[in-house]
N, C-alpha and C positions, 0 to 999 in steps of 0.2 A: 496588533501583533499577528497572532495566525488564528486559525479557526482548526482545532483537533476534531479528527469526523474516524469515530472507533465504526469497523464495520462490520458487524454482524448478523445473526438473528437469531432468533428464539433457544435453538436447539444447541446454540453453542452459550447460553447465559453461567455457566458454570465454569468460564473461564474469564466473564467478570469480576469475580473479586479480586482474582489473581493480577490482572493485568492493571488495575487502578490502585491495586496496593500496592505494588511495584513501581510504578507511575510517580502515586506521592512519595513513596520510599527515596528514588533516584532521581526524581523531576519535579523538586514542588514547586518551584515556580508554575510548573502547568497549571496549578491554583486560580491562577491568574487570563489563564486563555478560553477562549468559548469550544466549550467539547461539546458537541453531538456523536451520542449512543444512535448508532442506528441500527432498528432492530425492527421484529415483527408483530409482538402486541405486547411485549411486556414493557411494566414501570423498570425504573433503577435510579438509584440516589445512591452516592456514596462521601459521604463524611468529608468536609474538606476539601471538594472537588466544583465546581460549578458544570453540573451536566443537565443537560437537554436531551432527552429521548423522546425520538421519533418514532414512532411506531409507524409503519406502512401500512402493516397486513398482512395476513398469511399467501395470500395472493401476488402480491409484487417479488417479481424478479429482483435478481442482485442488481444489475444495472439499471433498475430503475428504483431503486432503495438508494442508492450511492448520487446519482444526478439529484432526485430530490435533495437528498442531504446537504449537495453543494449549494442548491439556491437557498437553504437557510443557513446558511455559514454567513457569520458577519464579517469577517475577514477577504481581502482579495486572495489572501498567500492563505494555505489550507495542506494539511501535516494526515492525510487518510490513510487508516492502519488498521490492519484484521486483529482481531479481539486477542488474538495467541501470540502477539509479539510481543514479548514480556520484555522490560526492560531489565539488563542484567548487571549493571552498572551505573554511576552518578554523570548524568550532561551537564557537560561544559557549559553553563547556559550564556559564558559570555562569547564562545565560539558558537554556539547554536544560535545567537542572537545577530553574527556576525554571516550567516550564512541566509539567513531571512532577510537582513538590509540588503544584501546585494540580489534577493529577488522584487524588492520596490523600487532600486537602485537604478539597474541595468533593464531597459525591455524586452533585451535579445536573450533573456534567462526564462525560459518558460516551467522548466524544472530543474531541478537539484538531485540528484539521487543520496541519498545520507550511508547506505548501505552498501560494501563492498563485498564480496563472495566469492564461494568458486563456479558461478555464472559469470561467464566473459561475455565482454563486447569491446570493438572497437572505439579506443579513442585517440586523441590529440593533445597537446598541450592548448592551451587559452593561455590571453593578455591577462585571467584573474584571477587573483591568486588563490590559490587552494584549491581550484577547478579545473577539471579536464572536460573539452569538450567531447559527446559522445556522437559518433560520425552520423549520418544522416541516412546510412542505407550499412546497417550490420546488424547482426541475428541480437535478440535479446534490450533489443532498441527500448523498446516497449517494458518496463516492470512495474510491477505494483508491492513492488517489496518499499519499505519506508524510503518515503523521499520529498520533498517539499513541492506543492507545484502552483501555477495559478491557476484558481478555480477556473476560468472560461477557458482555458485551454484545457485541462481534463474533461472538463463536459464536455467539449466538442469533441472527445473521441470515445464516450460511452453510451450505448445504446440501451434503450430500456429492456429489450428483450433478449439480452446476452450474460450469460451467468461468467463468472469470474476467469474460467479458462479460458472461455470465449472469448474473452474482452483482451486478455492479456494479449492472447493468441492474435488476433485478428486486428486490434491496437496497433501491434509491430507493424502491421502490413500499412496501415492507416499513417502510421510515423514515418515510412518511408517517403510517404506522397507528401504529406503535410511537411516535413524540414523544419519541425517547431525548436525551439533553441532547447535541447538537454543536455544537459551536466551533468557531472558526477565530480564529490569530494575526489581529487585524483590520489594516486596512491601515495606518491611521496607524504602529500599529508597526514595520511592515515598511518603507515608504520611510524611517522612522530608522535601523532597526538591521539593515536585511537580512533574510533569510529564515535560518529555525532550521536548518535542514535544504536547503541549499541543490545542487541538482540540477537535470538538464534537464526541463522541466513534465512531457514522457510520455515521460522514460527516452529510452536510447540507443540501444534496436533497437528497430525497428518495424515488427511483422511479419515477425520474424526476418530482418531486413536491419539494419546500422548506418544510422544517420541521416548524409545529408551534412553538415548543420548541427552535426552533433556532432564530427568529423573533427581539424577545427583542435585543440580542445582535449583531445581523446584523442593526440594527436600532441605538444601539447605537454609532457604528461605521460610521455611516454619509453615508455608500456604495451607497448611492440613488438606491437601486434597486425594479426596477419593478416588484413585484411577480404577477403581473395578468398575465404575459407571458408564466409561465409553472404553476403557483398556487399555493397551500397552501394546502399540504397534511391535511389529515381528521384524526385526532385521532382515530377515529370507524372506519374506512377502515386498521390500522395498522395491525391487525394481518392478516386480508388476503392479506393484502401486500404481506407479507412475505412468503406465502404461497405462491405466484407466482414468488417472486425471486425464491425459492426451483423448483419451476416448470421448468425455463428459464432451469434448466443444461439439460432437456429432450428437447428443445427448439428443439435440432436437432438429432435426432435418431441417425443419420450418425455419428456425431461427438462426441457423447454421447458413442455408442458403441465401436467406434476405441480410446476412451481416459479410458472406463474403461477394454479395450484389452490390451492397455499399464500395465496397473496396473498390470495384469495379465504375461504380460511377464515381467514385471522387476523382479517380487516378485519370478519368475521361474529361472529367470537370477540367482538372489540374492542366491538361494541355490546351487549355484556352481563357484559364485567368489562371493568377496567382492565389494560391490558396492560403489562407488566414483563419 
C-alpha cells in the first residue's frame, strides 16, 4: 500500500496526539499502513496504530530527517505530512485507494497532490480521470502540502542541509528543470466528492502558534489541548508572519547558497542529458 512518513520533531510532539487521534478517528484503515514518526530523540506509541519512530538527533536538519525517513519506508508510493495536519473529516478509502493504484499503475505519475487551496498553480486537463496535469514551469509547482508521491522522486529533490522553506522554495526551481510528472486531484473532482485528504490548507500551527481559525474545531473534537503552551497566533501579526517564513530560507547563507548552486548545475546538467 503506501508508507505514512509524519514529519516532525521534538519541539512540535504536543501535536502528536492530536493528529493520530484524528487519523484513527477518520482513517482507520491507516491501521494497516507502515507509519514513520519522524522525529529528534523522542519515543511514541499510540494505541492501535503500527508506528516506527525514528529519531535522528537533535542535530539533523529537516532535509535530512525527511530523506532518511524515505529510505526506510517500505513502500514505493509514500503519503509525507507535518504533524499539524489534522484530519477533519472520514477518507474515502475506496477513492484514496483508487488514487494510489494509478500511482503503481501509470509511470508518467510521479505525484499526486490530494489537496486543493487558495494557492494556485497552473494546470491542464489529463487522459485520467480525476487528474489534472500540473504544467511543468508555473509558480507553486513545488508543495509539500499533503500529496502522494514516489519515494525516488521526492528524494532526488531534498537536500540534507535545507530546512522546509528552503526545500519548498528552491524544490519549485528544481521542478522546473526536472519535468517530473505532477498531478493534482483536478477540481471538477473535488466540488463532487470533496478532498481525499481533507485538512486545514497550511496545518494547524503556524509558526508554532495554533491558528484562531482552527480553534472551534479542535475544540469540537474533545483534543483537551492546552494552547497556552505555544499560544494562539494573532490575526494582525499574519502577514508578517509570513514574511519571516520567506525569510527563514536566508536563515543560513551557507545552505542558501549551496541549494541555490544546485539549481544552477542541474539546470546546466539538463542541457546536455535528459534529466531523470
Amino acid at each position: 500500500m503506501i508508507s505514512l512518513i509524519v514529519c516532525s520533531y521534538d519541539g512540535y510532539s504536543d501535536c502528536w496526539d492530536p493528529f493520530f487521534t484524528l487519523l484513527k478517528k477518520y482513517f482507520p484503515e491507516a491501521e494497516n499502513f507502515d507509519i514513520i514518526l519522524s522525529t529528534t530523540t523522542k519515543p511514541y506509541q499510540f494505541d492501535g496504530l503500527n508506528i516506527r519512530t525514528i529519531a535522528h538527533g537533535v542535530n539533523a536538519p529537516w532535509g535530512q530527517r525527511l530523506k532518511n525517513s524515505i529510505k526506510e519506508a517500505k513502500y514505493d508510493v509514500i503519503l509525507p505530512i507535518s504533524e499539524d495536519y489534522f484530519l477533519r473529516s472520514k477518507v474515502n478509502f475506496e477513492k484514496f485507494q483508487y488514487f494510489v493504484s494509478l500511482m503503481y499503475k501509470h509511470k508518467e505519475i510521479d505525484h499526486i497532490r490530494l489537496l486543493r487551496y487558495r494557492v494556485y498553480w497552473i494546470e491542464k486537463a489529463s487522459n485520467i480521470d480525476g487528474l489534472a496535469k500540473i504544467a511543468p514551469l508555473c509558480k507553486h509547482r513545488f508543495l509539500l502540502i499533503p500529496g502522494l508521491w514516489k519515494k525516488q522522486i521526492l528524494d532526488k529533490y531534498l537536500k540534507n542541509y535545507e530546512n522546509v522553506f528552503m526545500s519548498e522554495k528552491i524544490s519549485g526551481y528544481r521542478s522546473w528543470i526536472r519535468k517530473d510528472g505532477f498531478y493534482s486531484i483536478d477540481l471538477t473532482y473535488v466540488e463532487k466528492h470533496g478532498h481525499i485528504y481533507d485538512t486545514w490548507n497550511s496545518g494547524y500551527v503556524f509558526k508554532g502558534k495554533w491558528v484562531p481559525w482552527g480553534i472551534k474545531f479542535l475544540n469540537q473534537e474533545n483534543l483537551k489541548i492546552d494552547y497556552s503552551k505555544r499560544g494562539i497566533l494573532d490575526e494582525k501579526e499574519m502577514e508578517k508572519t509570513r514574511w519571516v517564513s520567506k525569510l527563514a530560507i536566508l536563515k543560513s547563507p551557507v545552505s542558501s547558497f549551496k541549494s541555490f548552486s544546485s539549481v544552477f548545475m542541474l539546470f546546466f546538467k539538463s542541457l546536455f542529458v535528459k534529466i531523470r
